[in-house]
C-alpha positions as CSV (number, residue, x, y, z in Angstrom):
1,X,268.7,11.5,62.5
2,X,265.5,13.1,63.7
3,X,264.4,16.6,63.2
4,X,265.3,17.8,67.1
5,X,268.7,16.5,65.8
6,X,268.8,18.2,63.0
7,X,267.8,21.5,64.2
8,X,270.3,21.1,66.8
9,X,273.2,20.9,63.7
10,X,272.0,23.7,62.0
11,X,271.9,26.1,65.2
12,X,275.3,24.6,66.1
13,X,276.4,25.8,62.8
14,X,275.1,29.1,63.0
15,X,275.5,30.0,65.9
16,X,279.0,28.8,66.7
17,X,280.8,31.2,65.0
18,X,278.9,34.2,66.9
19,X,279.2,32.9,70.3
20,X,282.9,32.4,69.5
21,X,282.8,36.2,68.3
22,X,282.3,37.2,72.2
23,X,284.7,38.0,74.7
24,X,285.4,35.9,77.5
25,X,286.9,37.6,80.6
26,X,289.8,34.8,79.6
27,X,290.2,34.7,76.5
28,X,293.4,36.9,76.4
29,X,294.8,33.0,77.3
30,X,296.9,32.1,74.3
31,X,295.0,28.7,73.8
32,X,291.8,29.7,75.6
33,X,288.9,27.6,75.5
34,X,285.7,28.8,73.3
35,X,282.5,28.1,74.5
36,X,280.2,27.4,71.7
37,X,276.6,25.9,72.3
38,X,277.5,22.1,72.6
39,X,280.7,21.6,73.8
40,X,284.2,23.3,75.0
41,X,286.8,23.2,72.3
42,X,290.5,23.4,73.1
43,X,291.7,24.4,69.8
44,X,290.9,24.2,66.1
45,X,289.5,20.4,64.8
46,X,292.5,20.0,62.1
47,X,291.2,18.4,58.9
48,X,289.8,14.8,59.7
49,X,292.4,12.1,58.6
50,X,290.3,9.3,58.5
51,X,293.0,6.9,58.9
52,X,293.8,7.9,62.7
53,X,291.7,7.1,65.5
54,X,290.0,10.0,67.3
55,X,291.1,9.0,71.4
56,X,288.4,10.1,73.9
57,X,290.5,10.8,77.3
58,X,289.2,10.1,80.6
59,X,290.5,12.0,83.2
60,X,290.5,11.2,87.0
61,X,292.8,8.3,87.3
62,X,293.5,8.0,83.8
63,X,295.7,11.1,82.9
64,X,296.4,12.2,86.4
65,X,296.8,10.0,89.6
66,X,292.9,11.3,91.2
67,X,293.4,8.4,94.3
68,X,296.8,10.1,95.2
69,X,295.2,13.1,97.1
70,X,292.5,14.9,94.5
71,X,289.7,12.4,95.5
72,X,290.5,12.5,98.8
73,X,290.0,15.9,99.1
74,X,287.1,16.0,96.2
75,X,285.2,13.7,99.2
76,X,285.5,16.0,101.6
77,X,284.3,18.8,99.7
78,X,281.3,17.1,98.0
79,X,280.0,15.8,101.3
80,X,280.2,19.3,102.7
81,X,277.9,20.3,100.1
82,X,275.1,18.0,100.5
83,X,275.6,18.8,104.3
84,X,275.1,22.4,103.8
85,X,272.7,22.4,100.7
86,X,270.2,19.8,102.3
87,X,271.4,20.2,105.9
88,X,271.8,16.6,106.9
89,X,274.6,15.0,109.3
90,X,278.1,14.7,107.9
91,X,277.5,10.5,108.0
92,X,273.8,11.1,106.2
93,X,275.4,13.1,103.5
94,X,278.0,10.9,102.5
95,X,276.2,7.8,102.4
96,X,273.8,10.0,100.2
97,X,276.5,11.2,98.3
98,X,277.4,7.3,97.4
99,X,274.6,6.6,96.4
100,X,273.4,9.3,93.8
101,X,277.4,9.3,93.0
102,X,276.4,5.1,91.9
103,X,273.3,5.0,90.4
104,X,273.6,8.4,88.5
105,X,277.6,8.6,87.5
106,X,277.6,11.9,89.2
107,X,276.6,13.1,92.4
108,X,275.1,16.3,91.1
109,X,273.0,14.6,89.2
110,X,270.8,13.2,91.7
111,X,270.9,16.6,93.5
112,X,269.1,18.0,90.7
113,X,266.8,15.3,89.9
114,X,265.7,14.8,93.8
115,X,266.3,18.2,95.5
116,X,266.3,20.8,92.8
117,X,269.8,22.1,93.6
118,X,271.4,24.1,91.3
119,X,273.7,22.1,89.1
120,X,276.4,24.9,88.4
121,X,276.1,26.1,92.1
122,X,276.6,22.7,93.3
123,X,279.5,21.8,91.1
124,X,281.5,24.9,92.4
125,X,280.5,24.1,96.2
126,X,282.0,20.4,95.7
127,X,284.9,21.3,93.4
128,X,286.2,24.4,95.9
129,X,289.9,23.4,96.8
130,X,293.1,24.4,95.8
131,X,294.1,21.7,93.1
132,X,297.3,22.3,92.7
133,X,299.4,21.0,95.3
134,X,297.3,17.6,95.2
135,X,298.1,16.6,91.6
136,X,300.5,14.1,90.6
137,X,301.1,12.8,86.9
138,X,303.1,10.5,85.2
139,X,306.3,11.9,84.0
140,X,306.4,12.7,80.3
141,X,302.7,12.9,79.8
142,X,302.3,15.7,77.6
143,X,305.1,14.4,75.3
144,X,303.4,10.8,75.1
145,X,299.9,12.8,74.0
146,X,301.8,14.5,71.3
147,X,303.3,11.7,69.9
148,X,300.2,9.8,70.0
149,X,298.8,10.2,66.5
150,X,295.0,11.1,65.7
151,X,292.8,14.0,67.8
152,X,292.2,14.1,71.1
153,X,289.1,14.7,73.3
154,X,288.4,14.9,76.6
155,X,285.0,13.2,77.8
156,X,284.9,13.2,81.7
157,X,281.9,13.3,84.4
158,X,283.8,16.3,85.9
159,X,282.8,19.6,86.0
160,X,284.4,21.8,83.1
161,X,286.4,24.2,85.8
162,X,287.9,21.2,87.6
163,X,289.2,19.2,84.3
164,X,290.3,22.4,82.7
165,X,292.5,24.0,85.5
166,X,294.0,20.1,86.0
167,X,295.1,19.9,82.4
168,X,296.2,23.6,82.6
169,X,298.4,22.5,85.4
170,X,299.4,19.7,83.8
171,X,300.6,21.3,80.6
172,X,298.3,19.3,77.5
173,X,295.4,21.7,77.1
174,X,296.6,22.3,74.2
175,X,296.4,18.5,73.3
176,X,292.9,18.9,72.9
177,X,290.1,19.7,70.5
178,X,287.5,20.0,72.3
179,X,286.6,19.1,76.4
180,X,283.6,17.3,77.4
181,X,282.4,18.0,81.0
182,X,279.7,17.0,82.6
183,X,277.7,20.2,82.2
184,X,277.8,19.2,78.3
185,X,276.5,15.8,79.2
186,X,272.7,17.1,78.3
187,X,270.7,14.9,75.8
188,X,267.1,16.8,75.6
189,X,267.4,18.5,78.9
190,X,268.1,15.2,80.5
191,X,271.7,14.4,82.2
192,X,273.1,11.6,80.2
193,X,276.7,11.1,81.6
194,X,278.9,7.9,81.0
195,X,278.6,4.8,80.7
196,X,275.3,6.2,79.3
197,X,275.3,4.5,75.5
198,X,273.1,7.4,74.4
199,X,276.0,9.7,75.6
200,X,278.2,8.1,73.9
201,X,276.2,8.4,70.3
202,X,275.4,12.0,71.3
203,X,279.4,12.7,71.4
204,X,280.0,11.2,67.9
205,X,277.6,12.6,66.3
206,X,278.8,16.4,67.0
207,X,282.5,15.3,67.2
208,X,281.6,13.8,63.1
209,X,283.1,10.6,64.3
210,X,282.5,7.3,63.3
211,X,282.2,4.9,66.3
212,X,284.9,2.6,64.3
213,X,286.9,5.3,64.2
214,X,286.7,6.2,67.9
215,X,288.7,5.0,70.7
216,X,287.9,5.4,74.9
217,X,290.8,5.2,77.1
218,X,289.5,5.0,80.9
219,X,289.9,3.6,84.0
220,X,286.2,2.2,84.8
221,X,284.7,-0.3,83.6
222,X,281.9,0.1,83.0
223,X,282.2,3.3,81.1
224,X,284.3,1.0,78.6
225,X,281.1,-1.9,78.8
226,X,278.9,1.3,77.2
227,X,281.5,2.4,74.9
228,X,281.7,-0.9,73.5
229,X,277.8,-1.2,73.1
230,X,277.8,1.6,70.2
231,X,280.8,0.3,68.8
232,X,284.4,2.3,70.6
233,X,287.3,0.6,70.5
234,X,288.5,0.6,74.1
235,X,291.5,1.3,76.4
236,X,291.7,0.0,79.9
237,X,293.9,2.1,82.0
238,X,294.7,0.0,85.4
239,X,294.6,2.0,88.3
240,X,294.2,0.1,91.8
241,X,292.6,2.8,93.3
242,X,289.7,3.0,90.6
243,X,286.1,1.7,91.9
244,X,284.5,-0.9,90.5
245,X,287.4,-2.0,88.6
246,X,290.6,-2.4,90.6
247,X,289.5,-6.3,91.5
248,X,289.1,-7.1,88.1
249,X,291.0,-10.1,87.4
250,X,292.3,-10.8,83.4
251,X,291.0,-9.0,80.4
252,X,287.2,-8.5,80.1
253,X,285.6,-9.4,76.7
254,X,285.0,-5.7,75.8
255,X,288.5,-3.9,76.5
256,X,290.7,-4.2,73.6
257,X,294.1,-3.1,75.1
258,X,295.1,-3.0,78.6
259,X,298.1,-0.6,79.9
260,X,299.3,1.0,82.8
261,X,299.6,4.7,82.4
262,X,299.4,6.8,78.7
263,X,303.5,6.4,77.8
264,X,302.4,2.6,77.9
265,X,299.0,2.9,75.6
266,X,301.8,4.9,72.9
267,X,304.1,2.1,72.9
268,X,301.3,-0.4,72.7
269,X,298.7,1.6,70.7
270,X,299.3,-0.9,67.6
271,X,297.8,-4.0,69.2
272,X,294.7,-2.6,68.6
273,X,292.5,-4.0,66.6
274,X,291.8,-2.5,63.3
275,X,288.3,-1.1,62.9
């Protein structure tokens, strides 16, 4: 660990327990997120049992049905955002929106990095519709996630607003420790979101996670092929209307366990290989 590292810990450390002194205008929510310095937690990290694995949740298309309507909608909205941020065409903002969306993992990204946007600005603009009515689930969902032993995080490219309101909505806030969103996803002022490797490390280390210990359950790809590269044992969560990985045919190399929604991954969480 390098000294920025370790300077990083020992603010984290003191300067947790202040932040979570402070009054949030929500925080008379009954299971209210905190926000300390690093990350979102959900609720109190119980006492590490190291002989549970620690699953790190996707979201979009892995604990909610996202292709339904959400992304549908989600695409109108972000492209309505480059359009009025940059004021291009409708067609020259969504075939700019692809593309940062590809080579970054997040639109917003390349906003930042090529037009100085504001990240938290942008994220409302493209995340401003009424979820609710959208979402669809998997019956039994919360129940599956309780009976699944070991903690829980979220890690998602979504903004934190957006991933918090959907598991709000869909009852399993509580389910979590802590949230990962991508305005967490900072390694050194840079935006390192998945399948970034170094993202990955970065989320062990302050979760106090072994990467044996670890387990990624997601719907892409190749956020599982980075996963795998630091050592993750790793879910595959089939969804046909996932990009870049609905064609795949059979089992790649680096997925450990395949399944169809998260009452499936419980029935079959044994198969997985032992660290």
């Amino acid at each position: 660990m390098d000294s920025v590292q370790v300077l990083e810990e020992v603010l984290e450390t003191v300067l947790e327990p202040l932040l979570d002194a402070v009054p949030t205008p929500a925080a008379t929510h009954a299971r209210q997120v905190r926000l300390p310095r690093f990350r979102v937690r959900a609720t109190r990290n119980p006492a590490p049992d190291r002989q549970t694995p620690v699953w790190l949740f996707d979201l979009d298309n892995t604990l909610h049905d996202a292709s339904h309507a959400i992304f549908g909608r989600m695409d109108i909205s972000m492209t309505a955002a480059v359009v009025d941020t940059l004021q291009l065409s409708e067609e020259e903002a969504h075939v700019l929106r692809k593309k940062y969306w590809q080579r970054y993992g997040a639109t917003m990204i390349g906003m930042v990095r090529h037009h100085g946007v504001s990240a938290a600005e942008f994220l409302h603009r493209s995340h401003d519709f009424d979820i609710a009515p959208l979402l669809r689930a998997e019956k039994g969902l919360a129940n599956a996630l309780a009976r699944l032993p070991g903690r829980k995080v979220l890690l998602t490219n979504a903004p934190l607003a957006y991933a918090t309101t959907i598991l709000r909505l869909l009852g399993i806030l509580h389910c979590f420790s802590s949230l990962w969103a991508v305005e967490h996803m900072r390694i050194h002022g840079t935006f390192r979101v998945k399948p970034s490797p170094a993202l990955m490390r970065h989320v062990l280390a302050r979760e106090g996670v072994q990467a044996s210990r670890a387990v990624l359950v997601e719907d892409t790809l190749p956020n599982l092929r980075g996963a795998r590269q630091v050592g993750i044992r790793t879910v595959f969560v089939r969804h046909p209307g996932t990009p870049f990985s609905s064609g795949q045919r059979g089992r790649p190399t680096y997925v450990d366990l395949q399944v169809n929604s998260i009452r499936h991954l419980l029935l079959q969480r044994r198969v997985l290989r032992r660290p």
